[in-house]
C-alpha angles and dihedrals in degrees: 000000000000113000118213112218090260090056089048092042093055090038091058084049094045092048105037134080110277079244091063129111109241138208085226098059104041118137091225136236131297093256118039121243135169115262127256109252098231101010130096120236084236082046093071095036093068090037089063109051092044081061093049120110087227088058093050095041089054085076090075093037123115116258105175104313119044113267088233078058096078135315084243102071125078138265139203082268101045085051096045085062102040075050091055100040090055097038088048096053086050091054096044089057104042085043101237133125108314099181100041083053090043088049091046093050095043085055099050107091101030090110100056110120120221113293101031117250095343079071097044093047090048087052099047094051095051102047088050084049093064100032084257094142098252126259135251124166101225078064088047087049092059094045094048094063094034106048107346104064109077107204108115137070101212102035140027114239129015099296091230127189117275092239086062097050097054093059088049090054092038103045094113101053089178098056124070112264111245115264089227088051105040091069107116099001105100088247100195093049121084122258119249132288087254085050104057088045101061083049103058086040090068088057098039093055094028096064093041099046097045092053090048081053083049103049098040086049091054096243095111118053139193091243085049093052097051105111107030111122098227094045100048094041092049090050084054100055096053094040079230122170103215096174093135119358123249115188103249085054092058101043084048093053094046091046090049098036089052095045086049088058092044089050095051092045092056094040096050080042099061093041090054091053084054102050091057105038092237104185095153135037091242098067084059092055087052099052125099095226134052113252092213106083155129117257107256086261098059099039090068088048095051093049095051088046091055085043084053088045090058110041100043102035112019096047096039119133096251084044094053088053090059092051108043076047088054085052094046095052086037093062102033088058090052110040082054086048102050084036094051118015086182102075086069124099113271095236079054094052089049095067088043085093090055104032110030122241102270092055094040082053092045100050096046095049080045094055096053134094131245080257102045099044084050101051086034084064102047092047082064103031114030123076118242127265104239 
């Protein structure tokens, strides 16, 4: 039987949790546009980022190791799914939104620059350098689907719903939202259900995933590891002997570690809904704290694990190499580019009158790949083969 979008649209309200966000209810797009006949306006949210040129590039985009490192370790694609399995799962059980969810967590990273946060930080420093305005990529994310992306006659950007949107401008509860995004966004109300969701879900994968990278790369040892709350009490749990890993062990600590995390989110979730009595989505949107959320337990846990991750991984030595290498090709690419605009493409000088130099510069460095930004740089810097 084929469904119109009415019939879909009072189907997801009949189905989902009185708290959800629902198709029926969104507040549009920017620019009107008719409605697709069997498709959701979340539907084609989703749709549309999965088709953008951001979305495909974050496959050769740095996660936590180089993509030159090894075709094992994961990139900022290979994370944004991992996001938007685990952010979906929760949805579906606690009978909310799951595409709007799906749409929000799939969006979250398209606006990380090559070389993971080594690039971002680079950016950042050199565009402040320079009163440029910084640079973070949850504001380039938001840039990218509203002006960046080039796929529509009549409008810059995707057009997306205003729902979307939110999540995208509200992903790091704990930062203060950008003045230039908060327009419009309700910006001292708290973002959706869905919305959280998607949120929790990037540290949560994040943190497990990068341990899993760590492990399987030989930084982070058993012996390391030893101490730290999550992990022992995780051993524990199992009865596994990990000296040394084998890789079924791993992949079994880091299965189990991740559906232990899920678990606890749901369950301090559903006890905060019913703290507060929460029957509507507008009543999230009026609390001062956000109803997604680790127990108190496993929130320490989870913030001695990222300090781990930190200190142990990120800042290793090889690590480090990777990263003093991202801020060599970083400034070598735009130093060439403030000496000599030029040497830009001509489609990229073109938006130099609207936009200024620096954050022309720093949105075309920010588009490429690892790849891309490295043989870019030797074609201006290295001296040809005869």
């Amino acid at each position: 039987m084929l469904l119109s979008r009415l019939q879909l649209m009072h189907r997801e309200e009949a189905s989902l949790a009185s708290y959800a966000t629902l198709n029926l209810h969104t507040r549009g797009r920017i620019h009107p546009e008719p409605e697709s006949e069997h498709r959701l306006p979340f539907q084609k949210d989703r749709d549309r980022i999965l088709h953008t040129t951001a979305f495909r590039r974050l496959e050769y985009k740095t996660q936590v190791f180089v993509n030159y490192e090894g075709d094992y370790y994961r990139t900022r694609l290979t994370h944004t799914l991992e996001v938007a399995q685990v952010a979906r799962s929760m949805a579906v059980a606690l009978g909310v939104n799951e595409t709007l969810t799906e749409t929000i967590a799939l969006s979250h990273d398209l606006g990380h620059p090559p070389f993971g946060h080594a690039g971002e930080h680079q950016l950042d420093h050199w565009m402040k350098s320079r009163n440029a305005g910084g640079f973070n990529h949850n504001e380039q994310a938001f840039r990218i689907v509203t002006e960046l992306e080039k796929r529509y006659q009549d409008f810059s950007g995707l057009n997306l719903s205003w729902e979307t949107l939110e999540g995208i401008v509200k992903h790091d509860a704990d930062a203060q939202i950008f003045p230039a995004l908060a327009n419009g966004f309700e910006p001292h109300c708290r973002p959706s259900l869905e919305a959280q969701i998607a949120a929790i879900a990037d540290g949560v994968a994040y943190n497990t995933h990068d341990l899993d990278d760590g492990i399987k790369a030989g930084i982070l040892t058993p012996h390391l590891l030893s101490g730290l709350k999550i992990w022992d009490e995780l051993v524990l749990r199992l009865n596994l002997k990990v000296e040394p890993f084998s890789e079924l062990s791993r992949r079994k600590l880091v299965r189990e570690l991740l559906g232990w995390i899920i678990n606890d989110i749901l369950q301090e979730t559903e006890r905060r809904l019913q703290q507060h009595q929460i029957e509507t989505a507008a009543q999230i949107r009026q609390l001062n704290t956000v109803v997604v959320a680790f127990s108190a337990e496993m929130q320490q846990m989870m913030a001695e694990l990222k300090r781990f991750l930190y200190q142990h991984l990120y800042y290793h030595p090889s690590k480090m190499q990777q990263t003093f290498r991202a801020e060599h090709f970083i400034d070598g690419l735009f130093s060439a580019y403030l000496k000599q605009p030029r040497l830009l493409p001509l489609h990229v000088q073109a938006c130099i009158p609207m936009l200024g130099l620096e954050r022309t510069i720093c949105d075309y460095i920010a588009g490429m790949t690892d790849r891309f930004a490295m043989d870019e740089y030797s074609r201006l810097y290295a001296p040809r083969e005869h």
